[in-house]
LOZARO-586336 format. One record per residue (C-alpha): residue number from 1; residue in one letter; x, y, z. Coordinates in Angstrom, 3 decimals, padded with zeros to 6 digits. Layout:
<recs>
[NUM; 'A'; [X; Y; Z]]
...
</recs>
This chain:
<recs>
[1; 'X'; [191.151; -037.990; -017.902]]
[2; 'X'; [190.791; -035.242; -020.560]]
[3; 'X'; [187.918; -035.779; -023.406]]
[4; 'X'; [189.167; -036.894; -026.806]]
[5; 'X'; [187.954; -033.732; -028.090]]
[6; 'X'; [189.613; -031.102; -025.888]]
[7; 'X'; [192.694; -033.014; -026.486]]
[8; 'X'; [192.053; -032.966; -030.343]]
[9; 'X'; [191.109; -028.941; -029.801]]
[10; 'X'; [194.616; -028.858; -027.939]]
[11; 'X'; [196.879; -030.010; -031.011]]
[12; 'X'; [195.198; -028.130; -033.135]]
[13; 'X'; [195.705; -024.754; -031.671]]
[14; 'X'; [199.284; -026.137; -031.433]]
[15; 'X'; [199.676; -026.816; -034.982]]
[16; 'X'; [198.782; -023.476; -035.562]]
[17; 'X'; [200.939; -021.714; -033.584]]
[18; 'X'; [204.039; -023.988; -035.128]]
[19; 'X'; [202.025; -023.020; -038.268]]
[20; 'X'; [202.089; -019.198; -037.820]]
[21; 'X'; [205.685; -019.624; -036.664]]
[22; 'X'; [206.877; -021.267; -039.065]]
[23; 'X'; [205.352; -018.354; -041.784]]
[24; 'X'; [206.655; -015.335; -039.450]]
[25; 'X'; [210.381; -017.338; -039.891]]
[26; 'X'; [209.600; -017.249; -044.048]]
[27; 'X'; [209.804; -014.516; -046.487]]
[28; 'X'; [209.160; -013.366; -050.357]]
[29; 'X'; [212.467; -013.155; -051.764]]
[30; 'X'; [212.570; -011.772; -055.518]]
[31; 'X'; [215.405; -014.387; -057.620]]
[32; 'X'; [217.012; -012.910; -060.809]]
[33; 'X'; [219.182; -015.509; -061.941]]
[34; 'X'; [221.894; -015.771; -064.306]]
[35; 'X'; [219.597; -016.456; -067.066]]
[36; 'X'; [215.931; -016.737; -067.279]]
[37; 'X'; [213.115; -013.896; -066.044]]
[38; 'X'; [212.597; -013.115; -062.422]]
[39; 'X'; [210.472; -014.720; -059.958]]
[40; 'X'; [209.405; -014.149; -056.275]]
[41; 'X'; [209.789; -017.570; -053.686]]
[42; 'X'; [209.237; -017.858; -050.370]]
[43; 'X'; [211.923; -018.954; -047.868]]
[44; 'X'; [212.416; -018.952; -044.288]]
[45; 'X'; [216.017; -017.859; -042.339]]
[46; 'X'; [217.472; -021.487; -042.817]]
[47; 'X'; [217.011; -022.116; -046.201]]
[48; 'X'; [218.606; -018.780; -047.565]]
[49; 'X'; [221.556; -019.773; -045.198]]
[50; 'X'; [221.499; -023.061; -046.751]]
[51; 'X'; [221.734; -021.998; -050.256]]
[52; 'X'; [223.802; -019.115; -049.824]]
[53; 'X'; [226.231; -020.455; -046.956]]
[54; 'X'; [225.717; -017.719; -044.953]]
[55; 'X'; [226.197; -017.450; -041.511]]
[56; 'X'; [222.546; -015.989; -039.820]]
[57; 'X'; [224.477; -012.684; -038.061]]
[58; 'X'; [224.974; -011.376; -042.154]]
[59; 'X'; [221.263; -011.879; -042.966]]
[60; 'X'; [220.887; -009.677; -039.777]]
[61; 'X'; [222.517; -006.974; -042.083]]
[62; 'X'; [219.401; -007.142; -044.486]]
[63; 'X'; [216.755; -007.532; -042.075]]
[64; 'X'; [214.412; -004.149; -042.461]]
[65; 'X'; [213.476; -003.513; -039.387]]
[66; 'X'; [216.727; -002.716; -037.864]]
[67; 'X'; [219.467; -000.099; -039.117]]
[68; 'X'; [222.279; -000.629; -040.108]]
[69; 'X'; [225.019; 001.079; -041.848]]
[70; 'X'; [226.160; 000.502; -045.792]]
[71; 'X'; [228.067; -002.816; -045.664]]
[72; 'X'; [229.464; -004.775; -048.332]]
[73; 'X'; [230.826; -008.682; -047.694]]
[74; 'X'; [232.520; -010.804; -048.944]]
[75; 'X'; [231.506; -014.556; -048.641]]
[76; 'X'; [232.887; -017.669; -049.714]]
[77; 'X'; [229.726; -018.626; -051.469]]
[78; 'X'; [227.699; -015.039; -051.688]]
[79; 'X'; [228.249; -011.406; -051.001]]
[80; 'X'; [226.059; -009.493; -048.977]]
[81; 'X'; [224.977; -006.066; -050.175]]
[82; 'X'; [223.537; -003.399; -047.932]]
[83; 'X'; [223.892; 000.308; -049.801]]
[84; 'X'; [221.139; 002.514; -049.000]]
[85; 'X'; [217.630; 000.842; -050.279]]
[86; 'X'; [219.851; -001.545; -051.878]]
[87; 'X'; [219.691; -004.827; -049.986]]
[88; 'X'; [220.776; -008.071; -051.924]]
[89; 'X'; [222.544; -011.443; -051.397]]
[90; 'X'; [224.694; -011.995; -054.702]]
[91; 'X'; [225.542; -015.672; -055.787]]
[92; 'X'; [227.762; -016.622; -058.479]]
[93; 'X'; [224.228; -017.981; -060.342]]
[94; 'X'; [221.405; -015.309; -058.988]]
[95; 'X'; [220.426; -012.595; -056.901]]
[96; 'X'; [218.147; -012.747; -053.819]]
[97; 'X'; [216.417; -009.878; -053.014]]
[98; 'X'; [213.877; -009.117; -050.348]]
[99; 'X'; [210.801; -008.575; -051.699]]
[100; 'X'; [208.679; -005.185; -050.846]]
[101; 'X'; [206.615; -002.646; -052.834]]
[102; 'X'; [208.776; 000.036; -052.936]]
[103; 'X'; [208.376; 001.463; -056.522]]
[104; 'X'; [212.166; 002.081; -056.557]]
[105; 'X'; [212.839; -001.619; -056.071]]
[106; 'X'; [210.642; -002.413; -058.824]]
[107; 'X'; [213.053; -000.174; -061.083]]
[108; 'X'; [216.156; -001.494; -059.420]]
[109; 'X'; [214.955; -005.129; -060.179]]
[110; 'X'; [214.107; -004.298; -063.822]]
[111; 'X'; [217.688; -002.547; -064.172]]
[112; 'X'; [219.091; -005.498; -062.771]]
[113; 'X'; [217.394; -008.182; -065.080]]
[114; 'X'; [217.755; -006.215; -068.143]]
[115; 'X'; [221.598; -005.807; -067.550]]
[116; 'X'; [221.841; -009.308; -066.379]]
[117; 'X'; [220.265; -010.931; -069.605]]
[118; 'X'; [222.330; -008.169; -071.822]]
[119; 'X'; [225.273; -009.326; -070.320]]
[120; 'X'; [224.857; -013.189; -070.714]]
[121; 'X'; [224.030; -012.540; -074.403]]
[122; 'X'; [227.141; -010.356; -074.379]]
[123; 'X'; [229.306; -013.254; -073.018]]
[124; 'X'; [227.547; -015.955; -075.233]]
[125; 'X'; [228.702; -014.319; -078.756]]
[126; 'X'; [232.179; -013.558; -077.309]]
[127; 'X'; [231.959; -017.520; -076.419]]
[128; 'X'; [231.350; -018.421; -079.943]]
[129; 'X'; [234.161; -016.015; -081.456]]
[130; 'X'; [236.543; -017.439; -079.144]]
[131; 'X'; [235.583; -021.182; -080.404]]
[132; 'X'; [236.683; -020.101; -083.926]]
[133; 'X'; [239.961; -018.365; -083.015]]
[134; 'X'; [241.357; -020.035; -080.084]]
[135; 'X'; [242.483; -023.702; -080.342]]
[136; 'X'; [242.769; -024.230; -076.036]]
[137; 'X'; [241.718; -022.748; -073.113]]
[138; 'X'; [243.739; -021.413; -070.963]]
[139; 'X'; [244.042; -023.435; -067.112]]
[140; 'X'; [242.722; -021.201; -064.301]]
[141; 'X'; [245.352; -022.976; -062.055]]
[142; 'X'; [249.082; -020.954; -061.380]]
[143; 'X'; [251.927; -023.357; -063.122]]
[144; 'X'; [253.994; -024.698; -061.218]]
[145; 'X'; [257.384; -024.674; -061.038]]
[146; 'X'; [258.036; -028.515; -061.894]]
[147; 'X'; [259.356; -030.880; -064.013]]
[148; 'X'; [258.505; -030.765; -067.800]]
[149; 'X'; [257.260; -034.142; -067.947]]
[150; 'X'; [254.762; -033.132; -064.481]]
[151; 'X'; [253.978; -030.120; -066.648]]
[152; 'X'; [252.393; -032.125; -070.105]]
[153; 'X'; [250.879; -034.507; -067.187]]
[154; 'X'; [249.113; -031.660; -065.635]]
[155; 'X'; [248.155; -029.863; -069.425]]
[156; 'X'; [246.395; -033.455; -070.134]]
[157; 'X'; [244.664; -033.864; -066.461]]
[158; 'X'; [243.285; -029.957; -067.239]]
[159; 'X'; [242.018; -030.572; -070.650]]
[160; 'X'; [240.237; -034.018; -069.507]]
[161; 'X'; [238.267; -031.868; -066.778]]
[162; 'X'; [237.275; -028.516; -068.270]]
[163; 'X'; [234.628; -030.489; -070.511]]
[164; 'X'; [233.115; -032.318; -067.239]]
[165; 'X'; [233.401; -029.201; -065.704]]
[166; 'X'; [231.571; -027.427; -068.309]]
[167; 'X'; [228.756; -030.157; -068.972]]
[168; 'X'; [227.554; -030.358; -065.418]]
[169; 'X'; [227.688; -026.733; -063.960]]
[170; 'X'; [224.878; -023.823; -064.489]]
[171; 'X'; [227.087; -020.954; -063.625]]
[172; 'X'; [228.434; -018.540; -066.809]]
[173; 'X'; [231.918; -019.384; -067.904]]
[174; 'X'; [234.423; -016.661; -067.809]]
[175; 'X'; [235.929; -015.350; -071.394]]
[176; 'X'; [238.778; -015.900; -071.675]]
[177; 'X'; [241.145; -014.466; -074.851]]
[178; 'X'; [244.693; -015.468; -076.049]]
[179; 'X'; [246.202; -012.968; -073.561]]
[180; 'X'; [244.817; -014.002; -070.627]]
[181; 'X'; [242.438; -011.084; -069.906]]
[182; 'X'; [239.002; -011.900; -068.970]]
[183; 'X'; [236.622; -009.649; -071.583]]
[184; 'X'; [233.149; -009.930; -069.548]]
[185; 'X'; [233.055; -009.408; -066.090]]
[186; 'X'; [231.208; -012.362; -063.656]]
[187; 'X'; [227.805; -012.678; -062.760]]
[188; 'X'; [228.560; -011.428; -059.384]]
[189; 'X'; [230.490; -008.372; -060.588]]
[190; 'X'; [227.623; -007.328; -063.171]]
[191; 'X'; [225.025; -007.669; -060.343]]
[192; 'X'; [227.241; -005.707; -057.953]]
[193; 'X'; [227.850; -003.271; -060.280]]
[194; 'X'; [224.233; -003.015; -060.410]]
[195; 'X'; [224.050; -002.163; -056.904]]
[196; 'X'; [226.644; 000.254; -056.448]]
[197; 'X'; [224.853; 002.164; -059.680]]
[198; 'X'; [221.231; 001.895; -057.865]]
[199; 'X'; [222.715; 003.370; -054.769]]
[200; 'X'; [225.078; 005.894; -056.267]]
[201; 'X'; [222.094; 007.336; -058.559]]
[202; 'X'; [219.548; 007.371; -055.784]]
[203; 'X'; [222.243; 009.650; -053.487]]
[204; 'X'; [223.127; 011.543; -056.358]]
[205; 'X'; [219.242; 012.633; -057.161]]
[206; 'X'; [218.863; 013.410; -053.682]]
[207; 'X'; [222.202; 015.403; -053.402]]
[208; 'X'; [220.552; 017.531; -056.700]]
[209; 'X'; [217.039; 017.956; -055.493]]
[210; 'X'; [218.755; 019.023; -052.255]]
[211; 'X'; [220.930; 021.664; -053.906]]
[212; 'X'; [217.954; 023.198; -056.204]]
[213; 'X'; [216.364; 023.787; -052.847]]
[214; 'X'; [218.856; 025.160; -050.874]]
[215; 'X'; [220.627; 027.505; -052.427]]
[216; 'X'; [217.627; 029.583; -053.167]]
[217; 'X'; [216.376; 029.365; -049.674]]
[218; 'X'; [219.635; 030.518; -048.198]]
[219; 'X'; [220.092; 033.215; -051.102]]
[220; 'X'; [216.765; 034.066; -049.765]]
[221; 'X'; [217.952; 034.056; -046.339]]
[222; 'X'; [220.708; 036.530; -046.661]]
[223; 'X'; [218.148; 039.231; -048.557]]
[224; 'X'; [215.590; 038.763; -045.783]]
[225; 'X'; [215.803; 037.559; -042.174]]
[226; 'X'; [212.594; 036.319; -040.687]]
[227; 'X'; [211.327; 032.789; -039.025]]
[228; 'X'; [209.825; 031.559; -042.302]]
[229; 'X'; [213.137; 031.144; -043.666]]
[230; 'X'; [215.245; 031.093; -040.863]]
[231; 'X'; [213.091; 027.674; -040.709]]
[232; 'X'; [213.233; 026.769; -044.164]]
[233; 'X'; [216.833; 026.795; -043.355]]
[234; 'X'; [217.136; 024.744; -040.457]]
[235; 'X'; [215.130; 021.583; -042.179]]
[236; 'X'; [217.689; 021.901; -045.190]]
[237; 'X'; [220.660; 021.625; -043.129]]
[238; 'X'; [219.011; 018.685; -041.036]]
[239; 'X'; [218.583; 017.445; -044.761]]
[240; 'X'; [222.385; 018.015; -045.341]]
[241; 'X'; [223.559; 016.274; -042.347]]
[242; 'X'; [221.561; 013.300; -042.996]]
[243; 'X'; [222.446; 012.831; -046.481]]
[244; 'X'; [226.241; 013.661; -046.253]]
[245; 'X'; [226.607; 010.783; -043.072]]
[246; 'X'; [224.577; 008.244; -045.363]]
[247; 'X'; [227.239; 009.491; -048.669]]
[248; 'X'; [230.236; 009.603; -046.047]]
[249; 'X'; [229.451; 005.745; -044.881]]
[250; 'X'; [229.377; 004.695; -048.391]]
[251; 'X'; [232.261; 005.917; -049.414]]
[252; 'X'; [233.908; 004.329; -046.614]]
[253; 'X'; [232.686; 001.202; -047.130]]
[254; 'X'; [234.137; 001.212; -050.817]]
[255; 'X'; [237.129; 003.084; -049.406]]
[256; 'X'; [237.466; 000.043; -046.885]]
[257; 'X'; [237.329; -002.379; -049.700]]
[258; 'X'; [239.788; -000.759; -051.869]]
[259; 'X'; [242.246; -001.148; -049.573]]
[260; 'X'; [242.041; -004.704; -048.344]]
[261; 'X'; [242.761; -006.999; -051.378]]
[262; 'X'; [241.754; -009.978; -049.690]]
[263; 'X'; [238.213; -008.764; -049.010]]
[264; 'X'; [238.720; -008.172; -053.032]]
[265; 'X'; [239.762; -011.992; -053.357]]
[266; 'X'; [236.679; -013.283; -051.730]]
[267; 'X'; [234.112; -011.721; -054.018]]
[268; 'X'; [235.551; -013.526; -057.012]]
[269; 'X'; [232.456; -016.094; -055.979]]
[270; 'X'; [232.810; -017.484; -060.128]]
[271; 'X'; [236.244; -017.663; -059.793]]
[272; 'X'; [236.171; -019.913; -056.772]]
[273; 'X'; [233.467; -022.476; -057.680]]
[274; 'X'; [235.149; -022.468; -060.995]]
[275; 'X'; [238.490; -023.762; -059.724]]
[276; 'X'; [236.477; -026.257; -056.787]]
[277; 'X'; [235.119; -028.098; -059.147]]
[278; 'X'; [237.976; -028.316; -061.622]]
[279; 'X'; [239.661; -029.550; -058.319]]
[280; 'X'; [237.038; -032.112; -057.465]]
[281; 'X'; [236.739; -033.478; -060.867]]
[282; 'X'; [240.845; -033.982; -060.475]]
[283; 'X'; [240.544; -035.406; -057.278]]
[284; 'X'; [238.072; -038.065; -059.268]]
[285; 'X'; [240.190; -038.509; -062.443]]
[286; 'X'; [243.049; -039.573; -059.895]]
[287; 'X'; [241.105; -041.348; -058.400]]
[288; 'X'; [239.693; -043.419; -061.533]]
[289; 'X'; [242.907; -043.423; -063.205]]
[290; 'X'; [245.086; -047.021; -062.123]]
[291; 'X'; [248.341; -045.415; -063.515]]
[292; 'X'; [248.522; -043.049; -061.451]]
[293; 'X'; [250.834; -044.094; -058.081]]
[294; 'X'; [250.640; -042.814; -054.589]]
[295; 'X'; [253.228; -040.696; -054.765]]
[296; 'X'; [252.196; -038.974; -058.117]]
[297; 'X'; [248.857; -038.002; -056.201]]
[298; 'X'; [251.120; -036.610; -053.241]]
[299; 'X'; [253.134; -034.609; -056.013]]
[300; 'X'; [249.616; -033.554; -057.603]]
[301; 'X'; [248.179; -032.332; -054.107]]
[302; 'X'; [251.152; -030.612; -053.005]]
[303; 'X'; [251.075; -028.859; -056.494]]
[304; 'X'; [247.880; -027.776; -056.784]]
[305; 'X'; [245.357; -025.686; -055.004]]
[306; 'X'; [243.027; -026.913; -052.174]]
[307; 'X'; [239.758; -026.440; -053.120]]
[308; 'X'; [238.346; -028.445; -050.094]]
[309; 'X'; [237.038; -025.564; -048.038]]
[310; 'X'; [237.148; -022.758; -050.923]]
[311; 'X'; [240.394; -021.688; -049.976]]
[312; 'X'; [243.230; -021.530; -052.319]]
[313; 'X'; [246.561; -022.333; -050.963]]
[314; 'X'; [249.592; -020.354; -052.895]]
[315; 'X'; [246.755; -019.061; -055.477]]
[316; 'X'; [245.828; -015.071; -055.328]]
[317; 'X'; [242.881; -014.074; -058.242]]
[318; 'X'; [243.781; -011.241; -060.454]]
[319; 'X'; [241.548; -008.691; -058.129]]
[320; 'X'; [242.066; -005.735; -061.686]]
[321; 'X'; [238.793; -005.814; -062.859]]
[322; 'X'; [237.070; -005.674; -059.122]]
[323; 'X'; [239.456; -002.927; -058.507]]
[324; 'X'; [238.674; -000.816; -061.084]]
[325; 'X'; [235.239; -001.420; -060.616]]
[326; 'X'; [234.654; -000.248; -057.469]]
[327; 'X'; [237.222; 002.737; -058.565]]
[328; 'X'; [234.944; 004.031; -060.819]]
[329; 'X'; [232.088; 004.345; -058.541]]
[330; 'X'; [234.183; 005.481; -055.175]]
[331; 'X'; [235.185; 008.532; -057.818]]
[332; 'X'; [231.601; 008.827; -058.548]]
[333; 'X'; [230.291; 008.815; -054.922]]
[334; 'X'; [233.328; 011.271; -053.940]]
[335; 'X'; [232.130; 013.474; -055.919]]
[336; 'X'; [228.407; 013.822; -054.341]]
[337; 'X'; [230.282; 013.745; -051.471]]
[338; 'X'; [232.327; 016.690; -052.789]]
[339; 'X'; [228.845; 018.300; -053.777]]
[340; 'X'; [227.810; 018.298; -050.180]]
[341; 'X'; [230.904; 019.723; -048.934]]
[342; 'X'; [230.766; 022.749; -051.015]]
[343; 'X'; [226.874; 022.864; -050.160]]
[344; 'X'; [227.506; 022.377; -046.230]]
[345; 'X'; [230.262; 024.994; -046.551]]
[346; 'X'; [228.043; 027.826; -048.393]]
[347; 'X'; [225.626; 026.908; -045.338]]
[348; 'X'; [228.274; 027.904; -043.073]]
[349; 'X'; [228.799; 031.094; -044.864]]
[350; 'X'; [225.505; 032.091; -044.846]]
[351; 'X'; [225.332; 031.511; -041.467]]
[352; 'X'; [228.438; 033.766; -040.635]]
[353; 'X'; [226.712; 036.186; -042.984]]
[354; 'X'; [223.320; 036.262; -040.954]]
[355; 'X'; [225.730; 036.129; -037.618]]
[356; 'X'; [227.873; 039.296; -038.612]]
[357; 'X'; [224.566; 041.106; -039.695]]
[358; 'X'; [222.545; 040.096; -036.282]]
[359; 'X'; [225.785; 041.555; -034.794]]
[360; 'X'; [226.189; 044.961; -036.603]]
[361; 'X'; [222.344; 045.322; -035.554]]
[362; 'X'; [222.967; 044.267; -032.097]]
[363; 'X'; [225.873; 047.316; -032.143]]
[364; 'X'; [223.537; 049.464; -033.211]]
[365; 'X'; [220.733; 048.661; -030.835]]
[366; 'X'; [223.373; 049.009; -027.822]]
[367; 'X'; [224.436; 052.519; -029.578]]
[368; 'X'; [220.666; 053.339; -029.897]]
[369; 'X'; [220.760; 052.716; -026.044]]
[370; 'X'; [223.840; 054.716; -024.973]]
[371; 'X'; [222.188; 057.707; -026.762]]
[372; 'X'; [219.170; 057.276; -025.106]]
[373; 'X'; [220.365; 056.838; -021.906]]
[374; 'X'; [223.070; 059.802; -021.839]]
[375; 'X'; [220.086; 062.037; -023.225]]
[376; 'X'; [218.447; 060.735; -019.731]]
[377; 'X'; [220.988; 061.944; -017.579]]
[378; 'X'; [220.866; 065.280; -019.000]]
[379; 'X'; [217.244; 065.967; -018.853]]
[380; 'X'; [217.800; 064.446; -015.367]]
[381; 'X'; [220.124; 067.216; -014.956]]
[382; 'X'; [217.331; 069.584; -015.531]]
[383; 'X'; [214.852; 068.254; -013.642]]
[384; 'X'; [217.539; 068.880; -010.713]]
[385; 'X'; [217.522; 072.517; -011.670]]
[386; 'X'; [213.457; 072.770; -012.105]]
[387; 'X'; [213.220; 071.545; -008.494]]
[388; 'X'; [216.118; 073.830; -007.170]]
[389; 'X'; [213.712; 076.410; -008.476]]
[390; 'X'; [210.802; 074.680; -007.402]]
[391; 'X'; [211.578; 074.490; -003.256]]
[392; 'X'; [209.659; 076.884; -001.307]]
[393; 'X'; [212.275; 078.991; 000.076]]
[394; 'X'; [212.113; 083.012; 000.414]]
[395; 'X'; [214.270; 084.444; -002.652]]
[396; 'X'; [213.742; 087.546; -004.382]]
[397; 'X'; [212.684; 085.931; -007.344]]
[398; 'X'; [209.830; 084.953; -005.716]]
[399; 'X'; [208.853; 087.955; -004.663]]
[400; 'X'; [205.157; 089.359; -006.033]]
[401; 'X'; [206.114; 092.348; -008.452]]
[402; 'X'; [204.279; 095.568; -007.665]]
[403; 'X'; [204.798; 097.696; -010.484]]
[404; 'X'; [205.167; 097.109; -014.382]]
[405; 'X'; [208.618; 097.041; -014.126]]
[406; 'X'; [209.556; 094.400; -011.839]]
[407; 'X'; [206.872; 092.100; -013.666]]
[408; 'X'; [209.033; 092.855; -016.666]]
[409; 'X'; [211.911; 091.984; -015.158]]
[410; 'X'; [210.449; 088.940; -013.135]]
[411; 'X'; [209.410; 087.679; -016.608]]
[412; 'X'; [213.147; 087.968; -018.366]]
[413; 'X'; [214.728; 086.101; -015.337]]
[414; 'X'; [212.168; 083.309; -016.088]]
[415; 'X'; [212.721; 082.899; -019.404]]
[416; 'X'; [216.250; 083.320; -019.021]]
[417; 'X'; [216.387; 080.465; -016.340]]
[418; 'X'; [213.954; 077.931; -018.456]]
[419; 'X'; [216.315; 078.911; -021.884]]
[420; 'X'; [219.697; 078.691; -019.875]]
[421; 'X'; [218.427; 075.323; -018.303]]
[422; 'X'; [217.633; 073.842; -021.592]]
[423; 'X'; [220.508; 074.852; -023.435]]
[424; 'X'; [222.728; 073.498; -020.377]]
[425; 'X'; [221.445; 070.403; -021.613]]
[426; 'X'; [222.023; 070.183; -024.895]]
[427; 'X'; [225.496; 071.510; -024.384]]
[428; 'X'; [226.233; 068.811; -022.158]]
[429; 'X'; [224.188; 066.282; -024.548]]
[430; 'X'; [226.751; 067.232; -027.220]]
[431; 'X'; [230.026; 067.221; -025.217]]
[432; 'X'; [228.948; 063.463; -023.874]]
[433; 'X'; [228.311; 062.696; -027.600]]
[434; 'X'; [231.621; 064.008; -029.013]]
[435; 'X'; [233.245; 062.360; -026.160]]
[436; 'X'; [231.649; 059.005; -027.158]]
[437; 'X'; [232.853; 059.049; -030.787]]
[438; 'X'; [236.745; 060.367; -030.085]]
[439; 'X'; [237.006; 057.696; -027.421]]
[440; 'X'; [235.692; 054.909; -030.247]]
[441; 'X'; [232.631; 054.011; -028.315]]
[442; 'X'; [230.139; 054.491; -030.997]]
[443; 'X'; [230.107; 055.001; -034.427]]
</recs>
C-alpha cells in the first residue's frame, strides 16, 4: 500500500509537469485587429489553428527557432507571412503576431496599427459618400446566364441578405462605387502591404549601409594592398552574399506569386467570407421561405456559388488590385536586388584588379630572379678561372721573379688576368641579358 501522502505528493508533481507543458505549448501573440488598439494574448499551438484554420506544418513556418526561407501563403481563412523579421498570420479581421522584444517589431507593430486604423477611417467616410450617391449595392455574385424572371428573383434574394449580412459580421465591408471598382483595399491587403513594406525597407537599409561601407574599403583596397583590408574585404563580401540570397529569395517568393493567379485568388480572405455568408444566409432565406419549390432551390444551387467549403465553383475574384500590389513592391525589391548586383560586380573587379597587380609583381619577382641567377652563373664562371689559376701546378707564371723586371712584368700579367676575368663576365652578363629581352623573356 502507498501512504495517502506520497500518493498526494505523486499527482502533484504530475500536475505540474501537465502544468509546465501545457505553458511551453502557449505563447504571447501581439493582435492588431481591424479596429480597436493592440493587445498581447496568450495562446497555445491549437488554439491559433483553431481560429485561424491553419494546418500546424504552416505555423512551423513562423516558429523562431528554426530557419526557414521567405514564404508567403495563401489560406482559406488566413495567410501566412514569413519575410525576413516579418512573421505574421493575417485574418480577414486581425493580425497575429509573435510577440518578442525586438525594437524593430515594436516599430513594425506601430506602422501596422497606425495604417490599419487610417485605413478603416479611410473606408468609413468613403462608406458614407457612397450612401448619399448610390441607390444599390452592387451583388458580389457573377450573373448568371438565366431567365429574366430567375434574374429579378435572384436581385430580391440579394437585397434581402446583404442587410443580415451586414448586421451580424465584424469584418470591414468592401467599397464599392457605381463602376464596380473596389476604392479601399481589404484588411488583409493593407496588413500585407504592411509586411512587404517592413521587409522591403529593412533590406533596403541594409543594402545602403552595406554600400557606404564597401565601396570605400575596396577603393581603399586597390590604393593599398595589405591584410587589414584585404580582411576588411573578405567580411564585406560574406556581407554581400548573405544579403543578396536573403533579397534573391524574396523576390522569388513575390515572383512565384505573380505568376500563379490562383495563389492570388486565395488571399482575397474578405472576399471569401464575404460571399460564405451571403451564401449561408441564402441557403436560410430558402429555407424559411414556403414559396419557394424544390426545384427552384435545385435551379438556385446549380446557379450560384458553393460556399460550403470556401470554394467557389465557376466564380474567379478580380485578383487587379493584389496584382498590382505585389507589382509595386517586386519592382521595389528588384531594384535592391539590382543594387547588389552592381555592388557584387565592382567586388569582382576589384578583385581582378588586385589579381592582375599580384600578377605583374609576381612577373617581376620571377624577372628579379632570372637576373639574379644568370649573374650567378657568370661569377661562377670566374670562380672556374680563379681556381684554374689557383691549382698548384709548375707554370712560368709562378715562377719567383729575380730582378725588377720580371716583378714588373709578373705584376701586369696579374692584373691583366684579374681585369680580363672580370670583364669576361660582364661581357657575358650582358650578352645573356640582351638575349633575354630579344627572345621576349623579360621586360
Amino acid at each position: 500500500m502507498r501512504p495517502h501522502g506520497a500518493g498526494t505528493g505523486g499527482g502533484g508533481v504530475g500536475r505540474r509537469k501537465v502544468g509546465a507543458a501545457a505553458a511551453a505549448a502557449s505563447r504571447e501573440w501581439m493582435v492588431v485587429p481591424a479596429s480597436g488598439p493592440a493587445r498581447v494574448e496568450e495562446a497555445g499551438k491549437h488554439a491559433v489553428m483553431a481560429r485561424t484554420g491553419l494546418p500546424a506544418r504552416d505555423l512551423r513556418v513562423l516558429d523562431p527557432l528554426l530557419s526557414y526561407p521567405s514564404t508567403i501563403l495563401g489560406r482559406e481563412r488566413a495567410i501566412v507571412v514569413n519575410l525576413e523579421r516579418v512573421k505574421a498570420l493575417i485574418t480577414a479581421t486581425e493580425v497575429l503576431l509573435p510577440n518578442t522584444k525586438d525594437p524593430a517589431f515594436a516599430r513594425f507593430v506601430r506602422d501596422l496599427q497606425t495604417r490599419v486604423l487610417a485605413s478603416s477611417s479611410d473606408q468609413a467616410a468613403e462608406l458614407t459618400d457612397m450612401e448619399g450617391e448610390s441607390s444599390m449595392v452592387a451583388s458580389p455574385f457573377p450573373v448568371p446566364s438565366s431567365s429574366k424572371g430567375h434574374e429579378v428573383e435572384m436581385t430580391k434574394k440579394t437585397t434581402a441578405i446583404v442587410p443580415e449580412m451586414t448586421s451580424s459580421s465584424s469584418m470591414p465591408n468592401l467599397a464599392v462605387a457605381k463602376d464596380g471598382n473596389t476604392k479601399v483595399l481589404p484588411f488583409e491587403f493593407r496588413a500585407l502591404e504592411v509586411c512587404l513594406e517592413s521587409a522591403c525597407r529593412s533590406l533596403e537599409e541594409e543594402t545602403s549601409t552595406l554600400e557606404q561601407e564597401a565601396y570605400p574599403a575596396l577603393d581603399e583596397l586597390t590604393s593599398k594592398i595589405s591584410t587589414l583590408n584585404l580582411e576588411r574585404v573578405r567580411q564585406i563580401k560574406s556581407r554581400l552574399v548573405a544579403i543578396s540570397g536573403r533579397v534573391q529569395k524574396v523576390r522569388d517568393e513575390l515572383e512565384h506569386l505573380l505568376d500563379d493567379e490562383m495563389d492570388m485568388a486565395e488571399m482575397y480572405l474578405t472576399e471569401k467570407l464575404t460571399q460564405q455568408e451571403i451564401s449561408e444566409a441564402s441557403s436560410r432565406a430558402e429555407v424559411e421561405d414556403p414559396s419557394h419549390t424544390e426545384e427552384d432551390r435545385d435551379e438556385d444551387y446549380r446557379s450560384e456559388p458553393d460556399g460550403s467549403n470556401g470554394s467557389f465553383i465557376g466564380y474567379k475574384p478580380n485578383i487587379e488590385e493584389l496584382e498590382m500590389l505585389l507589382e509595386a513592391y517586386f519592382v521595389q525589391i528588384d531594384g535592391t536586388l539590382n543594387k547588389l548586383s552592381h555592388l557584387r560586380e565592382y567586388v569582382d573587379d576589384t578583385e581582378d584588379y588586385i589579381n592582375i597587380m599580384l600578377d605583374d609583381k609576381q612577373n617581376q619577382l620571377l624577372q628579379m630572379g632570372v637576373m639574379l641567377s644568370t649573374a650567378t652563373v657568370v661569377i661562377t664562371a670566374g670562380v672556374a678561372v680563379v681556381g684554374l689559376f689557383g691549382m698548384n701546378i709548375g707554370i712560368s707564371l709562378y715562377t719567383d721573379p729575380t730582378t725588377e723586371e720580371e716583378t714588373r712584368a709578373a705584376n701586369r700579367k696579374f692584373w691583366e688576368t684579374t681585369f680580363g676575368t672580370v670583364a669576361g663576365c660582364v661581357i657575358l652578363y650582358i650578352i645573356a641579358m640582351g638575349w633575354g629581352k630579344r627572345s621576349g623573356l623579360l621586360q
